[in-house]
C-alpha positions in Angstrom: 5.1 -20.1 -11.1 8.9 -19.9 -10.7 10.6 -17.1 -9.3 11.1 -14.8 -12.4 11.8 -11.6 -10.9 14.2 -13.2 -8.3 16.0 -15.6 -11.0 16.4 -13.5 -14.5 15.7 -9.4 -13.0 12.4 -9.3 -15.1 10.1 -7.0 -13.3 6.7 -8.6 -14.2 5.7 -10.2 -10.5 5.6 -7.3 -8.1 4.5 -7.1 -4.7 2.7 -3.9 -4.2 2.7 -2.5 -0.3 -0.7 -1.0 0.8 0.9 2.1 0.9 1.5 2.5 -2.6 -2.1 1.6 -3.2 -3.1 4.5 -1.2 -0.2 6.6 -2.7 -1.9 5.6 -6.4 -5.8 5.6 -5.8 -6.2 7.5 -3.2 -3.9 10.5 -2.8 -3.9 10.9 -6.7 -0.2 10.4 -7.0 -0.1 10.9 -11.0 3.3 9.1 -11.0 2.1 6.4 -8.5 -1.4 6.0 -10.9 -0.6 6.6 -14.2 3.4 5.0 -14.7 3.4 2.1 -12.1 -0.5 0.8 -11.4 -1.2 1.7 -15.1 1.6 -0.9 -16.0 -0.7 -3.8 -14.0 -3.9 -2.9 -16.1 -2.0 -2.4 -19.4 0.7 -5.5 -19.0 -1.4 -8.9 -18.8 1.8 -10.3 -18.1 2.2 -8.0 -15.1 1.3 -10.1 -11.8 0.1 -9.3 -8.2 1.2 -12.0 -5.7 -1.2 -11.7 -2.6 -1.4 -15.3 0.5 -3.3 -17.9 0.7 -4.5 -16.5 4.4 -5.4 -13.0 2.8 -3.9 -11.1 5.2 -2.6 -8.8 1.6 -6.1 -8.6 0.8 -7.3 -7.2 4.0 -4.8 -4.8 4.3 -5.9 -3.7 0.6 -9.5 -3.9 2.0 -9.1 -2.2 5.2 -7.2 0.7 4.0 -9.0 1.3 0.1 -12.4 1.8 1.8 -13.6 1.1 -1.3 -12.2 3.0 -3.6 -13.9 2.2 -7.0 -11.2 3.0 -9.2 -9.1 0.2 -7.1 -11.8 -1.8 -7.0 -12.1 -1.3 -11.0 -8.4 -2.0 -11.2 -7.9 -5.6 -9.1 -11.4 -6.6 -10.8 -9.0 -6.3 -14.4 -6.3 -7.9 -12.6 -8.7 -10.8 -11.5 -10.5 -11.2 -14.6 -7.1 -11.3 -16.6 -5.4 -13.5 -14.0 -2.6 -11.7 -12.8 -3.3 -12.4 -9.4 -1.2 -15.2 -8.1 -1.6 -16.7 -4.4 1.6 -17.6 -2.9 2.2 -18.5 1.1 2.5 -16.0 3.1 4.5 -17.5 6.2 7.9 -16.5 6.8 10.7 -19.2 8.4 10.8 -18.6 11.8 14.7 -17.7 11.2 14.0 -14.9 9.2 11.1 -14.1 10.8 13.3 -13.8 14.4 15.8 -11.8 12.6 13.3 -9.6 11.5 12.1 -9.1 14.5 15.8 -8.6 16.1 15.5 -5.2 13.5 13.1 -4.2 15.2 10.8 -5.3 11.7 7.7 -6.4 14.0 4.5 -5.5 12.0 2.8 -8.8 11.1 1.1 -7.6 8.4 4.4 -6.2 6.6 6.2 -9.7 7.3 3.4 -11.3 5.4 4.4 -8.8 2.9 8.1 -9.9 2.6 6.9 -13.8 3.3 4.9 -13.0 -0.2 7.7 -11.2 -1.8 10.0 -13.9 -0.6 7.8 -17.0 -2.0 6.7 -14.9 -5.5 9.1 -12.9 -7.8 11.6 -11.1 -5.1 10.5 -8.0 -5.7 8.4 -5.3 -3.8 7.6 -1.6 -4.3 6.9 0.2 -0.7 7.6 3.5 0.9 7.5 1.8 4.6 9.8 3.5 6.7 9.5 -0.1 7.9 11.3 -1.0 5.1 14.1 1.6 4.9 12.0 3.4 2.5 9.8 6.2 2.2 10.5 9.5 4.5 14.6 10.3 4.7 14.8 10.4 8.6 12.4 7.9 9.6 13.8 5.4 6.8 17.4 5.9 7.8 16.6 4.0 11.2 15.8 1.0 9.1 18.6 0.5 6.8 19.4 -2.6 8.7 16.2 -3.9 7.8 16.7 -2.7 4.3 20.3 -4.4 4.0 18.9 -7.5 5.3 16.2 -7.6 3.0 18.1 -6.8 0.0 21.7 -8.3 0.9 20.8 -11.3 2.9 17.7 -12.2 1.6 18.1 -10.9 -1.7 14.9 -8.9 -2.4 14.8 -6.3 -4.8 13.0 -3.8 -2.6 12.0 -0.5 -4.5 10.3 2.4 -3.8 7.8 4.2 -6.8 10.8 6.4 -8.4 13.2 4.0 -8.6 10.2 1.5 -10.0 9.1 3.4 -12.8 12.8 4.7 -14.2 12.9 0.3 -14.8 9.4 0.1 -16.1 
């Protein structure tokens, strides 16, 4: 699958951080549930890149503890095909610049390796990120202007998601 989100702005393949997850099904975040994961179950067109190595999927795993409403959800996505499997590696020059921002959680540079390689788009609230929590994310706008400026990634946060969807 091309890059559609990257290439034309259309928000149909979205990377969805772990934290969102537990945002949606787990804390009960009506917005988080109901306007952005809703949109996955209800769109068929609406895709959820994860890697080939499923590091994604063991993050989901790890932190869902099996949550039956996410388990009911990704079982839709599965059985309607709107999971997509894309690599997961980074290039080792972004991946050293990353980790020159101080960007050093494996796990969340498999996230923008997936982000990178599917539609260019991810929704997270990762101080990490530059998103998320005012103070802690203000450390990371580096990260966040490198992301979005050099890389060109539409990164989002769940407000700013659902005012597009």
């Amino acid at each position: 699958m091309e890059n559609q989100n990257h290439n034309s702005g259309s928000l149909t393949i979205i990377v969805v951080d772990t934290n969102i997850l537990v945002k949606g099904f787990i804390e009960k975040d009506l917005m988080t549930l109901l306007t952005f994961l809703n949109t996955f179950y209800n769109r068929k067109s609406q895709v959820l890149p994860v890697d080939y190595s499923d590091v994604v999927m063991k993050e989901y795993r790890d932190n869902m503890k099996d949550d039956p409403l996410f388990q009911k959800w990704f079982v839709h996505m599965q059985t309607n095909n709107q999971i997509q499997y894309v690599d997961g590696n980074l290039d080792q020059k972004v991946r050293k610049r990353l980790l020159e921002l101080g960007f050093h959680e494996e796990t969340d540079q498999t996230f923008v390796a997936v982000t990178l390689n599917s539609g260019g788009v991810i929704v997270t609230e990762d101080s990490d990120y530059g998103k998320g929590k005012e103070e802690k994310a203000a450390e990371k706008q580096k990260v966040l202007n490198y992301l979005t400026e050099e890389l060109g990634l539409q990164v989002y946060d769940v407000n700013e998601i659902c005012s597009m969807i």
